[in-house]
N, C-alpha and C positions, 0 to 999 in steps of 0.2 A: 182538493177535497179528498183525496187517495192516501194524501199526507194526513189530514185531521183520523178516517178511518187505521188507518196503521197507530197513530198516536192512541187512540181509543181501545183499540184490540193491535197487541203488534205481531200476533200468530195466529191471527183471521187463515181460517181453511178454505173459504171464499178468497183471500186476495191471494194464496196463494195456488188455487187454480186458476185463478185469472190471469196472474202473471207464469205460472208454466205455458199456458193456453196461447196468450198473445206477446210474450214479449218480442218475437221477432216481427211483427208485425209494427209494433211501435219503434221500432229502431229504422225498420225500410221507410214507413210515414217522416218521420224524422229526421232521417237522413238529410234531404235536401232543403232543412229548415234553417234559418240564420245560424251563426253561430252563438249568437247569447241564449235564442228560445231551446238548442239544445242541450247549453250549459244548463239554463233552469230545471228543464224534465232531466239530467243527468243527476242533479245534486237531489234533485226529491228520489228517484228512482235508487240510487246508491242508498237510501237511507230504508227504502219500504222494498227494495227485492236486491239484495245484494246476492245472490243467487247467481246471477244473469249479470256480474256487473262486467263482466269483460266481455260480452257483448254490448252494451251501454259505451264502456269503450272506444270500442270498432267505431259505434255510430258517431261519436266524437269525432275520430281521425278523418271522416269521411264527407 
């Protein structure tokens, strides 16, 4: 759904408080997730906060 909002608005002021607010929180949740469910939230995340993507990263290697 975060992906359709970004497609809709792709410099939403709202997602981009949202993602300075919590993106380290979604990489520690993540962290310990398979590795395909992390590839998935990496390739939407890369596309809606590239901001943050070398932490997205990290949570890859990890």
């Amino acid at each position: 759904k975060l992906k359709t909002v970004h497609q809709a608005k792709p410099v939403s002021y709202n997602m981009q408080v949202f993602f300075n607010a919590k993106y380290n929180e979604l990489v520690e949740l993540y962290k310990p997730e398979p590795p395909q469910e992390k590839t998935r939230l990496f390739n939407t995340l890369q596309i809606i906060d590239p901001g943050h993507i070398s932490q997205y990263q990290n949570m890859m290697r990890n």
